[in-house]
C-alpha positions as CSV (number, residue, x, y, z in Angstrom):
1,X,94.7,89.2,65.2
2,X,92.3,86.5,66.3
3,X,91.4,85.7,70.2
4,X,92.8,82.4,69.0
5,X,96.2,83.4,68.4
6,X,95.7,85.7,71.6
7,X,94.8,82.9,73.5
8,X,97.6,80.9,73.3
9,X,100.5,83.8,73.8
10,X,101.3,84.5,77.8
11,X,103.2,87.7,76.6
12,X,101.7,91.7,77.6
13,X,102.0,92.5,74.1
14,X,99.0,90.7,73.1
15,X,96.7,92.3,75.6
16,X,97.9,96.2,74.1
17,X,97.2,94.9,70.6
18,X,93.8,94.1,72.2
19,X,93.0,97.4,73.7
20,X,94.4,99.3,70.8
21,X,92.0,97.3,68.7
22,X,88.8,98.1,70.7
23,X,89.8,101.1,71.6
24,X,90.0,102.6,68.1
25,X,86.7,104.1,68.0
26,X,87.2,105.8,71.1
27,X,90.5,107.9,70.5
28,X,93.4,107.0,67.8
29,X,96.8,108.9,69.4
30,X,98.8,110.4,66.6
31,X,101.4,110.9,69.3
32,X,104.3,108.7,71.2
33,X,102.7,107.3,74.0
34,X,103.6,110.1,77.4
35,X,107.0,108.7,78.7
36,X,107.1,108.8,82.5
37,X,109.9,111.2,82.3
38,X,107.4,113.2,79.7
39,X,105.1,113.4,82.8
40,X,107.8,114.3,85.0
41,X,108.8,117.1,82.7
42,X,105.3,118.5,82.1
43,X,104.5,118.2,85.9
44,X,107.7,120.6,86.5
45,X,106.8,122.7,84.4
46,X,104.7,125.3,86.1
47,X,104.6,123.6,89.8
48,X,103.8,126.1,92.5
49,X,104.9,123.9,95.0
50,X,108.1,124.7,93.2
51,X,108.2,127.9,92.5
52,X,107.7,128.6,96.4
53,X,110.5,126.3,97.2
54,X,112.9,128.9,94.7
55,X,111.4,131.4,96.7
56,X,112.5,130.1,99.8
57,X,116.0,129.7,98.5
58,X,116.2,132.8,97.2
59,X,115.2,134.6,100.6
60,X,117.7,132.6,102.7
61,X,120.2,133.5,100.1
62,X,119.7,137.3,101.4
63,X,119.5,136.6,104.7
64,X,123.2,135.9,104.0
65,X,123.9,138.8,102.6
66,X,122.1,140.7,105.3
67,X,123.7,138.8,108.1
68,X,127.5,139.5,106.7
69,X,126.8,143.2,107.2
70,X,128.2,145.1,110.1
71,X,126.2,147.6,112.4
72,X,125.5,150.8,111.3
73,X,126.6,153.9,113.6
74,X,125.2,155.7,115.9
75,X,125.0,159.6,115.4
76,X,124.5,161.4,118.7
77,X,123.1,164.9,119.0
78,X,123.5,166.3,122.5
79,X,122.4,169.8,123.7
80,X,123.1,171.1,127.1
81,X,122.4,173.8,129.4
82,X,120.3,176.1,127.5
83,X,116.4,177.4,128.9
84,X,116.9,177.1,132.1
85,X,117.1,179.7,134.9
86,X,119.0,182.5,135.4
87,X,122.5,182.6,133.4
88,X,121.2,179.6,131.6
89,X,117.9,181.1,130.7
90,X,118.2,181.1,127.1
91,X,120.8,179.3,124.8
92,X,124.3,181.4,125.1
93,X,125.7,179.5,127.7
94,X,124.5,176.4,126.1
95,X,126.9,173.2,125.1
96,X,126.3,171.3,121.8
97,X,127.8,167.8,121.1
98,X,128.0,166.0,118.0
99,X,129.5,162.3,118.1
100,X,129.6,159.3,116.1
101,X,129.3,156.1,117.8
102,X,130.4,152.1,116.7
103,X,129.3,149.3,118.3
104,X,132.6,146.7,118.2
105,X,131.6,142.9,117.4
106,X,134.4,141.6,119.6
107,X,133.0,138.0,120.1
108,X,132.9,137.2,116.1
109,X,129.1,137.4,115.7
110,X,129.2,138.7,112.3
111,X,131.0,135.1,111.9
112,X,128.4,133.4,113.1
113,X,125.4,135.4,112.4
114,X,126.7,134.6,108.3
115,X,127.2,130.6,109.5
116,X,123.7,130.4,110.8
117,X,122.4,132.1,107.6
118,X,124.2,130.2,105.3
119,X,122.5,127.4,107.1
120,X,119.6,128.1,106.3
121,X,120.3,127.8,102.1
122,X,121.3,124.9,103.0
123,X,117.7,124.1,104.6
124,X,115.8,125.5,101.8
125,X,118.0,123.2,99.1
126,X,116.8,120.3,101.3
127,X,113.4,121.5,101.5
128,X,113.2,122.5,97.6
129,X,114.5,119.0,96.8
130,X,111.8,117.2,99.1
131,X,108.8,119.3,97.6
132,X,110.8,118.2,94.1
133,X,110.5,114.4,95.4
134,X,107.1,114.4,96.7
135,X,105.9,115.9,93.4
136,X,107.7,113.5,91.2
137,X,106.3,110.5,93.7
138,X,102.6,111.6,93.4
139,X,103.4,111.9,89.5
140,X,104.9,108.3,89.7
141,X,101.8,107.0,91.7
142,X,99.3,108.4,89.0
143,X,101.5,107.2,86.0
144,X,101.7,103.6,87.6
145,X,97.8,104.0,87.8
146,X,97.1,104.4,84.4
147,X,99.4,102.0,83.2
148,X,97.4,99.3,85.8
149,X,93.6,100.7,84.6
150,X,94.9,100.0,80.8
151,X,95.9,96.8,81.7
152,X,92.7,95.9,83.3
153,X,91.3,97.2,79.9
154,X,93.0,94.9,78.1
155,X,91.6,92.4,80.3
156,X,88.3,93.1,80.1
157,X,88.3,93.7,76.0
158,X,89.6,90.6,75.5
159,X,87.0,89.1,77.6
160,X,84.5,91.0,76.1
161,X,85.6,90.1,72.2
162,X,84.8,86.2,73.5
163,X,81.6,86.4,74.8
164,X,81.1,87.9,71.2
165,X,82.2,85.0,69.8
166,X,80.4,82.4,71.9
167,X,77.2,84.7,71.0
168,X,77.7,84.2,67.9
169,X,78.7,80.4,67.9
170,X,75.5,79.8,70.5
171,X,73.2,81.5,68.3
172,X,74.6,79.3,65.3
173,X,73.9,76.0,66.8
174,X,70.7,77.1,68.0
175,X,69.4,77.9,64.6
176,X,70.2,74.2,64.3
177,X,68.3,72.7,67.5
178,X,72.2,71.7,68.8
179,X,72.1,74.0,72.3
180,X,68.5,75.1,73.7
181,X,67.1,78.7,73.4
182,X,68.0,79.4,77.0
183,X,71.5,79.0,76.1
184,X,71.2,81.8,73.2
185,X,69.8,83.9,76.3
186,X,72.8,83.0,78.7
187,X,75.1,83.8,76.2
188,X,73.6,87.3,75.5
189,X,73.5,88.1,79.9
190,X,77.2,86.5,79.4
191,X,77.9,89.4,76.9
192,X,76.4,92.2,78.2
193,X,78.4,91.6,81.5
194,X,81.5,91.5,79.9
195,X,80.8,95.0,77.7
196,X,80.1,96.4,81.2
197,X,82.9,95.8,82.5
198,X,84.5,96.7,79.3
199,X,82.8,100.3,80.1
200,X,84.1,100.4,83.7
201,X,87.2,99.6,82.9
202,X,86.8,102.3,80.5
203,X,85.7,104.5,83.0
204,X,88.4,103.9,85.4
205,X,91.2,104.5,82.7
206,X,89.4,108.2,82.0
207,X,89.8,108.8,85.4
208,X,93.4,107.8,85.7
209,X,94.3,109.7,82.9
210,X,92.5,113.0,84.5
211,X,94.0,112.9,87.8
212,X,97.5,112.5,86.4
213,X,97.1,115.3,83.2
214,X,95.7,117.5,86.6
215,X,99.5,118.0,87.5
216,X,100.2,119.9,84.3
217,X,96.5,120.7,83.5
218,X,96.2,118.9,80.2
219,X,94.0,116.7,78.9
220,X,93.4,113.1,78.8
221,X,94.1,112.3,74.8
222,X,97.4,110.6,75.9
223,X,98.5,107.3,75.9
224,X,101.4,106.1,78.5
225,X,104.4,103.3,78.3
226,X,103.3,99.8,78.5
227,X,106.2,98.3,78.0
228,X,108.2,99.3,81.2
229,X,104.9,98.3,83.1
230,X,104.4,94.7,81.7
231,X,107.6,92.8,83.5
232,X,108.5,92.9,87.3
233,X,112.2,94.1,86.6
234,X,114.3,94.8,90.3
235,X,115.9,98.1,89.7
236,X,119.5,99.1,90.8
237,X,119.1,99.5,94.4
238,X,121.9,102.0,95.6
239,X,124.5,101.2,98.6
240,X,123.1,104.4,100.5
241,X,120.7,106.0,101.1
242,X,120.5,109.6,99.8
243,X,116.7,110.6,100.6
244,X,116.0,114.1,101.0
245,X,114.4,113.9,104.2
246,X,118.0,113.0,105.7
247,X,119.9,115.9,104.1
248,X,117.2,117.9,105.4
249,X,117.5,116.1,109.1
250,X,121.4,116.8,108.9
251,X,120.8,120.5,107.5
252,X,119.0,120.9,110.7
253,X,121.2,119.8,112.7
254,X,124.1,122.0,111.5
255,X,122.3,124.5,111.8
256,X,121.4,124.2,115.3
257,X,125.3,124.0,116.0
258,X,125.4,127.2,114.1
259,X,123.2,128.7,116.3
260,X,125.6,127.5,119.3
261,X,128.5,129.6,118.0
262,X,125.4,132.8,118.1
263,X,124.9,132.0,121.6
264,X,128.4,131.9,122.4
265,X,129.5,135.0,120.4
266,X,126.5,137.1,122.3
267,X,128.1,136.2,125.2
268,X,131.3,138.0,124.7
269,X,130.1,141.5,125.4
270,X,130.5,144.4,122.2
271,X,131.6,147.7,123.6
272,X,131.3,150.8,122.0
273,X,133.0,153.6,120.8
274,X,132.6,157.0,120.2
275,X,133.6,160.3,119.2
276,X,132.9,163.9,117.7
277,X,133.0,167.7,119.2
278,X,131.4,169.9,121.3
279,X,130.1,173.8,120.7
280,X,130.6,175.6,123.4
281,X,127.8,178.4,122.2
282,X,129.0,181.3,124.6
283,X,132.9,181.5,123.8
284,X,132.4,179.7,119.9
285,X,135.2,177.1,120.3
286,X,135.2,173.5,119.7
287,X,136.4,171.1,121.5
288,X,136.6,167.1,121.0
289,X,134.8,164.3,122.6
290,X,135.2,160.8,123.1
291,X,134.0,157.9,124.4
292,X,134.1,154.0,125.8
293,X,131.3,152.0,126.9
294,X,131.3,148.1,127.5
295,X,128.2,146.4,129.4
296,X,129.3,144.8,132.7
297,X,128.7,141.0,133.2
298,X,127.4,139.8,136.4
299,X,124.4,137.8,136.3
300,X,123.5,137.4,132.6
301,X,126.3,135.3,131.0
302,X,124.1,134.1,128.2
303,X,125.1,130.4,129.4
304,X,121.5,129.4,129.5
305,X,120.8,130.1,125.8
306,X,124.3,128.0,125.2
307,X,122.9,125.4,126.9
308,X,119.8,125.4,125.5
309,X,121.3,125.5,121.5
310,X,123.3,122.8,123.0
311,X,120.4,120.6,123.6
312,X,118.4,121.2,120.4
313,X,121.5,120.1,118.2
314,X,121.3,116.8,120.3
315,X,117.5,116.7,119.7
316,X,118.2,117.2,115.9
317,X,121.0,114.6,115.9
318,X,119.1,111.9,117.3
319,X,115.8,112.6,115.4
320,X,118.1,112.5,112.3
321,X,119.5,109.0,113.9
322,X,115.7,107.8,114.3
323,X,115.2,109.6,110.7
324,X,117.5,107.3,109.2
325,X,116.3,104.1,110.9
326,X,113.3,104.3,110.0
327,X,113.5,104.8,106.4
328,X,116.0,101.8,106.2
329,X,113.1,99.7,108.1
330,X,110.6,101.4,105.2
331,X,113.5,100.5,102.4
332,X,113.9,97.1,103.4
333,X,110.1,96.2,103.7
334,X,109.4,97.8,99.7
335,X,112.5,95.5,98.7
336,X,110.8,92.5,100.5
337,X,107.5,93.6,98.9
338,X,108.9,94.0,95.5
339,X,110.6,90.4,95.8
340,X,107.2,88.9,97.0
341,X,105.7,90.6,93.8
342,X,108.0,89.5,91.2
343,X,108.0,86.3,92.5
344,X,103.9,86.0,92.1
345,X,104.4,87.7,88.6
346,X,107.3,85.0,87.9
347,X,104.7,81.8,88.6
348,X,102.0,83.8,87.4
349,X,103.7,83.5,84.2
350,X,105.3,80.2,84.2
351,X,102.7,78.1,85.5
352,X,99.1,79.5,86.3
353,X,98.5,81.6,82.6
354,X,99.9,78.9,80.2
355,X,97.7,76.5,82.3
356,X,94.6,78.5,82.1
357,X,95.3,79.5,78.4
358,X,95.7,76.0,77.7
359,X,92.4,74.9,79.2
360,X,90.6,77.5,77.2
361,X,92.2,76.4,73.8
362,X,90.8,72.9,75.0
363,X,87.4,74.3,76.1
364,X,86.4,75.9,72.9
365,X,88.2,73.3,70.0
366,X,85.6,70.8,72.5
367,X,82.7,73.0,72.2
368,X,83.3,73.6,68.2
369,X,83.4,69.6,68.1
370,X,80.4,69.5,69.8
371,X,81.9,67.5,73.2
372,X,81.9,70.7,75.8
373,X,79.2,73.3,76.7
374,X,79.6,76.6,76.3
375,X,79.8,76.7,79.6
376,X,82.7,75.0,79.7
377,X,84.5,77.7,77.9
378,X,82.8,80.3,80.3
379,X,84.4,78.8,83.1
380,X,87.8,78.6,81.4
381,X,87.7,81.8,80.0
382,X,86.8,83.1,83.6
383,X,90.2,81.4,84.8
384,X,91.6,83.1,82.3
385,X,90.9,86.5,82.9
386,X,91.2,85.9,87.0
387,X,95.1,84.9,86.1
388,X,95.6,88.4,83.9
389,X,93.7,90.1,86.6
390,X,96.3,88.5,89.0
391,X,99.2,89.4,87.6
392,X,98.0,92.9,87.0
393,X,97.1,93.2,90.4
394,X,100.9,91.6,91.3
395,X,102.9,94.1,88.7
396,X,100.6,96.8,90.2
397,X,102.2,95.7,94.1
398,X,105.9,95.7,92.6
399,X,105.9,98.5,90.8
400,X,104.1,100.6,93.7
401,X,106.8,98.8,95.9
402,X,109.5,100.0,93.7
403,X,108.3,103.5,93.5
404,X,108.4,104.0,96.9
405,X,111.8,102.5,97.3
406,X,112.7,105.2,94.7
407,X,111.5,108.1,97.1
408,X,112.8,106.7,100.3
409,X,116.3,106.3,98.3
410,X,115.9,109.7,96.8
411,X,115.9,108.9,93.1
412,X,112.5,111.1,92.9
413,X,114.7,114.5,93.7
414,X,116.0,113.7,91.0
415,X,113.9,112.6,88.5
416,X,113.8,109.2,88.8
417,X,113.7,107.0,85.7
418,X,111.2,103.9,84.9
């Protein structure tokens, strides 16, 4: 494929045919090119931040279990008067009891002792799917990277495979006294600039390509999906919200009123029962025992830890409120961002590359004919690769908009899709 032909097509496709061209030397991928869903997958695969989340869940799952239990009970051993003084001097006359004692939970706090502790599942879901989201996000982020610092490869190839040509041409008409030798020497500085940039560009790629195989420690002989990168497509944006942070927010909050109903229960005062038998050591009979005990109320009514539960449900209810706000304010400035992005991407595409693209055709059939300078096609080939640069820079701004749009709607605990 020519430069001509290049030239003259506005499309993405032609600047992957470009890198995959001058790339060649460098690495030739027998596999697919790494799906963003591929990255997702291989990123999951052995995630700590993951494994600590199941963790998490797992350990509030048997705090449940724990707090669904009932007390154990109590067994007493009593011994009385034995070594003491005179007809209690050694242990004859002596009195052995042996009880068993319950503590009663009369104010449901098994109830709520489980409802708090089911709460906190609840909390470690929330918090699993949040570590899940903010994973998938970084993964997202690194992806989109790699997908801008090949475009900007493509860019700078493609400049790069001109200046060769112009070489070429400017050292032909040299030969035949039709440009000066200083232009030969331009042409070469012209050149060697564009094959450093092609090496930065280079560069830049590599290390795109290692900071996102560093979430599943691979290595960088990968390729990713060009094709979902090259057009500024708006997404499915959904009627709600359903970000993780929120669940988490309102997972809170329930669970604060859960621990109201433990305040409350505590309150209503457990008594206990007993009973058993007593030895009576000097005569060898039995005889049996029991007993009540309930703790008297006066001054502690547990009403201040009510009050205080009380209060941190409101606090969690009206961060959660704030929550929410917040992230709609965040939502609607990505969709505003993404908008202002496609619509640069949009007149990127319909007006300012077919414009430049045309003025570089025109540039070099002038300098073949011998009516331009080569620095004619310089300059156009400069506006050229400013307008590719552009709309990288403006697909790079919507699709990092959209991205986070996906985690502040929640599409990353899922698994979002590009």
């Amino acid at each position: 494929m020519s430069f001509q032909i290049c030239a003259t097509r506005s499309g993405f496709a032609c600047l992957v045919a470009i890198v995959a061209a001058g790339g060649a030397h460098a690495q030739a991928p027998a596999q697919p090119p790494l799906t963003l869903q591929d990255a997702f997958a291989r990123a999951l695969v052995d995630a700590p931040a993951m494994q600590a989340a199941d963790q998490a869940r797992l350990g509030a799952e048997a705090g449940v279990r724990q707090a669904d239990r009932a007390p154990n009970p109590t067994l007493d051993i009593t011994a009385e008067n034995l070594l003491g003084s005179g007809l209690y001097s050694g242990i004859d006359r002596s009195e052995t009891t042996f009880a068993l004692s319950q503590r009663l939970e009369w104010g449901e706090d098994r109830q709520a002792r489980t409802s708090l502790a089911a709460a906190d599942i609840t909390i470690a879901r929330a918090s699993g799917d949040i570590r899940r989201q903010d994973l998938l996000y970084e993964v997202e982020l690194a992806y989109l990277a790699v997908q801008k610092a090949d475009a900007d490869l493509a860019v700078a190839l493609e400049r790069a495979e001109l200046a060769r040509e112009i070489v070429t041409t400017v050292q032909r008409r040299v030969e035949v006294a039709r440009d000066p030798l200083m232009a030969g020497a331009k042409a070469q500085t012209v050149l060697a600039d564009a094959e450093i940039g092609v090496e930065n560009a280079r560069r830049i790629s590599e290390g795109a390509k290692m900071r996102l195989a560093s979430f599943w420690g691979g290595t960088t002989s990968f390729s990713v999906d060009m094709a979902a990168y090259s057009a500024a497509i708006t997404p499915a944006i959904p009627a709600r919200l359903a970000s993780p942070e929120l669940a988490l927010a309102e997972a809170e909050a329930v669970r604060a009123a859960a621990a109201v109903g433990v305040e409350r229960a505590r309150a209503e005062q457990d008594p206990t029962i007993s009973g058993g038998f007593r030895y009576f050591q000097e005569t060898g009979e039995l005889a049996l025992v029991v007993g009540f005990s309930i703790p008297l109320v006066f001054s502690d009514q547990n009403d201040g830890a009510i009050a205080r539960a009380h209060a941190e449900t409101s606090r969690l209810r009206f961060e959660g409120e704030a929550l929410r706000r917040n992230i709609e304010r965040e939502a609607n400035t990505a969709r505003s961002q993404m908008e202002i992005a496609r619509a640069e991407v949009e007149a990127i595409d319909a007006r300012l590359l077919p414009s430049a693209e045309q003025a570089l055709a025109y540039a070099r059939e002038g300098y073949n004919a011998g009516g331009f300078s080569y620095l004619d096609v310089l300059d156009a080939q400069r506006l050229v690769v400013q307008a590719r640069l552009q709309r990288n820079s403006a697909l790079h701004a919507f699709h990092s908009a959209r991205v986070a749009l996906a985690r502040l709607t929640g599409a990353h605990a899922e698994g979002s899709a590009q």
